[in-house]
N, C-alpha and C positions, 0 to 999 in steps of 0.2 A: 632532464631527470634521467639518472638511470637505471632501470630496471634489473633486478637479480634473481627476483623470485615473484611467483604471482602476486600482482599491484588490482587493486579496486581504484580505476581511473573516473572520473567526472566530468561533464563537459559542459561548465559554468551555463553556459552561455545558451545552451539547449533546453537544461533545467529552467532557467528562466522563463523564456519564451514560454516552454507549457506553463508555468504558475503565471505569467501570466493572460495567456488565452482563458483560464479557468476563472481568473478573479476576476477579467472582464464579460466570461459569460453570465455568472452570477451576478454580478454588478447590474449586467441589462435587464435578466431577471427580478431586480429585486430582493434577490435573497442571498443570503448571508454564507459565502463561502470560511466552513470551521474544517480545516484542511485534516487528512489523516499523518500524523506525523511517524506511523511504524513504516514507512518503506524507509526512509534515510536516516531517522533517531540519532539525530545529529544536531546539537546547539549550533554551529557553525551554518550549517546549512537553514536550519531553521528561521535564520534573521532574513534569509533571503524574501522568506516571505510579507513580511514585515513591510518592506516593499512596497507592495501590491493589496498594502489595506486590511490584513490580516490581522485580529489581535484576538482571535480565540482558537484555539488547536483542540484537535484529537487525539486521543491515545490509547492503544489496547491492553494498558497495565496497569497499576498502581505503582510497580517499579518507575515504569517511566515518564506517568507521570510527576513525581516526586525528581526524576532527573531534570523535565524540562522547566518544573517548575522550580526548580534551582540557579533554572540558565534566566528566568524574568519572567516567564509566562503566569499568567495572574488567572486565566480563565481555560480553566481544561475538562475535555470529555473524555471519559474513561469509555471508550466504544467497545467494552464487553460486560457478559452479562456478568455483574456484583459478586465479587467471590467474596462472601463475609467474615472468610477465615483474618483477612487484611481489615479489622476494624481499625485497630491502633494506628496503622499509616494512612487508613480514608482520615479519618478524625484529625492528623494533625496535618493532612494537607488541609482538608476543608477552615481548620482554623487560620491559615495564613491565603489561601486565595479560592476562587469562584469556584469548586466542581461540582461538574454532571456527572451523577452515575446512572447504568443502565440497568433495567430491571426488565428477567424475564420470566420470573415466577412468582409469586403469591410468599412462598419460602422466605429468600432472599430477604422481602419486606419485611416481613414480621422478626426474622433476625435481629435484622438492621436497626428497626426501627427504636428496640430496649438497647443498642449500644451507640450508639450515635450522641456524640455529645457536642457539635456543630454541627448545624446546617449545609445541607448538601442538595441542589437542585438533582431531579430526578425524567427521567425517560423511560419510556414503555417500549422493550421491541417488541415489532411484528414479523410474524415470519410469514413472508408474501411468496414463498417459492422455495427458498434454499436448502429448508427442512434443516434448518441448522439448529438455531434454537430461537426463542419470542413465542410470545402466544399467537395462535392464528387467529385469523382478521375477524372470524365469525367467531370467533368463544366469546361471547361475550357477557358470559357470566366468569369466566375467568378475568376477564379483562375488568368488569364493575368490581373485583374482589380488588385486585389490586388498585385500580383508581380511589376505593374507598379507604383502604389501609394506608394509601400516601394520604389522602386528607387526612385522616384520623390524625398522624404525627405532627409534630410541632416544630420538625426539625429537616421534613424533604418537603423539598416544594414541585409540584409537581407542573413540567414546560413541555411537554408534549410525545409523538411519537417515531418511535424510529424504524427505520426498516432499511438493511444491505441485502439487497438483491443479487445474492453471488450465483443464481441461477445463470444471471450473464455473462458468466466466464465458459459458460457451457455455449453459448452462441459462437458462429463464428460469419457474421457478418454487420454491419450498421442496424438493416431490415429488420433482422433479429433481437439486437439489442435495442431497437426504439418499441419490439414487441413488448418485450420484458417490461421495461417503464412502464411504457401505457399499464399493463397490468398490475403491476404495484402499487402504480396510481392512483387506479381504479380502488383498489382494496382501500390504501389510506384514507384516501378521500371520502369513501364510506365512514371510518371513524372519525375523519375531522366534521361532520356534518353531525356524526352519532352526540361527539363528545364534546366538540368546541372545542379542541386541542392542536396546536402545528405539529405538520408533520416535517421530517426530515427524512434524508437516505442516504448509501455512501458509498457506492459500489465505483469505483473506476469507468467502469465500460457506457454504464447508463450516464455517467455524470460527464464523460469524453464524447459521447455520438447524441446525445440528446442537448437541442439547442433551447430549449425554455423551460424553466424551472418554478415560473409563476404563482403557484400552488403549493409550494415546498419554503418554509421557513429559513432552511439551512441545506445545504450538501456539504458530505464530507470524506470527497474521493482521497484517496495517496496515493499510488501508485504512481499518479499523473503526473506527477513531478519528475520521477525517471523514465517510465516507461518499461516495457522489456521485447521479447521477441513472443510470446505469449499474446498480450496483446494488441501485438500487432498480425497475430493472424486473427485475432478477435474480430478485430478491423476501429481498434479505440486508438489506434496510433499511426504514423509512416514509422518505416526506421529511421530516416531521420532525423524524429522525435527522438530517442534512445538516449538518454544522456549518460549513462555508463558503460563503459565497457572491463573486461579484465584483462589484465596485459596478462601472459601467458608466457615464460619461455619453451622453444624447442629446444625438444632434447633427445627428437631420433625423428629421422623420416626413411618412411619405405619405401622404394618406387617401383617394387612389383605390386606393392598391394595398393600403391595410391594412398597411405593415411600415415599424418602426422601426430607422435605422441610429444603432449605437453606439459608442463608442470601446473597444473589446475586442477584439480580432481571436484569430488564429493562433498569434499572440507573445503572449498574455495565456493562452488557453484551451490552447493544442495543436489538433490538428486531430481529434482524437478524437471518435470519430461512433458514431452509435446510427439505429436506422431505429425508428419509432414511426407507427404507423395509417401504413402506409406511405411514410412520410417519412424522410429523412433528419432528424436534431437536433443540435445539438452543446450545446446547454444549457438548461435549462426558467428559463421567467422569473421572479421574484419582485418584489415591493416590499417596499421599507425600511419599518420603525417604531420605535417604541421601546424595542421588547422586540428587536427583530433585523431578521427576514423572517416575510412570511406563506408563505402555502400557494403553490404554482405555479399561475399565472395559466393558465386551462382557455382550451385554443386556442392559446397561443401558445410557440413556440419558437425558438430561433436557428436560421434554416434556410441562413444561411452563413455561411462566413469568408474573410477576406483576413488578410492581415498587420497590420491597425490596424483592419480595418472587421469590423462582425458585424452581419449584417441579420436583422431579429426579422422571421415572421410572426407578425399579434396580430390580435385579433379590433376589429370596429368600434368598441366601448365601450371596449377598451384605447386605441387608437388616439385616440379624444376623448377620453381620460383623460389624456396624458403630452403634454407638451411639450417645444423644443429647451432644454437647460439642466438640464431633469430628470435623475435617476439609477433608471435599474433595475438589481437585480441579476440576476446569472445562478448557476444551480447546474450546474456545472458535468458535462458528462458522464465523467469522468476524474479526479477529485481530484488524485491524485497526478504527474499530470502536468500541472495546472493551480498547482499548489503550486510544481511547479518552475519555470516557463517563469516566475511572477514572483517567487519568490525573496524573500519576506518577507513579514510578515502585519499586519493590523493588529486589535487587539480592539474590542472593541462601543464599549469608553470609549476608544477611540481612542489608546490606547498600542503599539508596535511592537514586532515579536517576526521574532528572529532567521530565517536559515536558511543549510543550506550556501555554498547560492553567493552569499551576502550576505557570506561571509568571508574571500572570494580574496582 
């Protein structure tokens, strides 16, 4: 394949292997791996799961899920909280296949519940940490308000609770992240004893370094699937776990200053940053070969971005190694908003693979 301008590359083959280490964690567990499908939002990709046992997915939209359930998927969870303004498109997925929605207010329900004209199973978050949004674990006069308003209705059924612990992106080692669980745990499992309801969660980090899931109905990490350089300072990954990289052409190197500028900017990566030996990063470098990518090149990382331009710091041996016309890649600190910002992918052997906003 040849590259012209920044490519979003894949590396089949890596992908796999984590989907499936995660379907056979769950598997030993017990419990029901319902994968998040917003890192790659891709039909192409999507069957790979298929694979390894999967036949209910996740999704952070009603957009998409309306896209995946156009590609076959017959059982989808909408993993954010009910935007009601979307009645008409909840309504006419729910009349052609299984969806969950999530519910984190008392509002939302009572919306919902005078426009719903199919059947829609229902989920309560909890908010165990992230302060994002769910009710917290103790409200539990909020929480009976809502559990009674889904009985009341004729049309949601209600399958238990959920809880993303994105606290865990704030860890940065295993130790850390098997804290976090324990403590979400902890909280759930107070309302599965409260209410007689399964719980679920779906954070990446906790559902990559925590090895038993016992107690938990369902997990429903994404990320997992690609990876990025983010969570693998987490410590939820190796790099090479990584299954993307972005090809990058050079298009100037300096060798008083040591850094190469690339055609990859803002609009290719997101602006997604990570501080590293006190630096700022937004992507660690690699080189191409024949197998994929090697290891991350020691010393050097993209230490900015513009809209088109990405400037590597690299060490002097990098520097006299790469010329203008070359291709580095970058491993992205973000996957999943690196997936989006370019909106389709290409494999090793240089075949194209779909994604959402490839299909407006």
């Amino acid at each position: 394949m040849k590259i012209t301008r920044p490519t979003l590359i894949i590396d089949e083959v890596k992908c796999r292997a984590n989907i499936e280490v995660m379907a056979q964690k769950a598997n030993n567990s017990n419990t029901e791996l319902i994968p998040h499908f917003k890192t790659h939002q891709s039909k192409e990709i999507g069957e790979w799961f298929k694979d390894y046992g999967v036949s209910k997915i996740t999704v952070s939209s009603v957009k998409m899920a309306e896209y995946f359930a156009e590609a076959g998927w017959n059982d989808i969870y909408i993993a954010f909280p009910c935007n009601v303004l979307e009645v008409e498109s909840i309504n006419r997925l729910a009349d052609k296949i299984s969806l969950t929605l999530l519910f984190s207010n008392v509002v939302a329900i009572e919306l919902l519940s005078d426009q719903l004209t199919s059947k829609v199973n229902a989920r309560i978050e909890i908010d165990t940490g992230s302060d994002r949004s769910g009710f917290k674990n103790n409200n539990f006069e909020g929480i009976d308000s809502a559990i009674n308003l889904i009985n009341e209705s004729e049309l949601i059924n209600l399958i238990g609770f959920y809880s993303h612990a994105g606290q865990s992106y704030k860890a940065r080692n295993a130790k850390e992240i098997n804290a976090v669980f324990d403590d979400m745990k902890s909280q759930l499992l107070v309302l599965n004893k409260k209410y007689e309801l399964p719980i679920s969660c779906g954070d990446t980090p906790c559902c990559s370094v925590v090895t038993h899931f016992d107690e938990f109905e369902s997990i429903h990490p994404g990320n997992f699937a690609f990876y990025d350089v983010m969570q693998a300072q987490i410590g939820s990954c190796r790099f090479d776990q990584i299954g993307i990289a972005l090809a990058t052409p050079v298009v100037d190197v300096n060798h008083v200053t040591n850094e190469i500028v690339v055609h990859g900017g803002g609009v290719h990566l997101s602006k997604d940053e990570m501080i590293e030996s006190k630096e700022v990063s937004y992507g660690k470098i690699v080189k191409f070969n024949k197998e994929g990518w090697g290891d991350p090149l020691e010393g050097c990382h993209v230490k900015s971005l513009s809209q088109e331009h990405g400037v590597v710091k690299a060490t002097v041996e990098v520097c006299n190694s790469v010329k203008v016309g070359d291709i580095l890649g970058i491993l992205p600190v973000h996957s999943c908003m690196t997936a989006d910002c370019m909106g389709y992918y290409y494999d090793l052997s240089g075949n194209i693979m779909s994604h959402l906003k490839s299909s407006y």
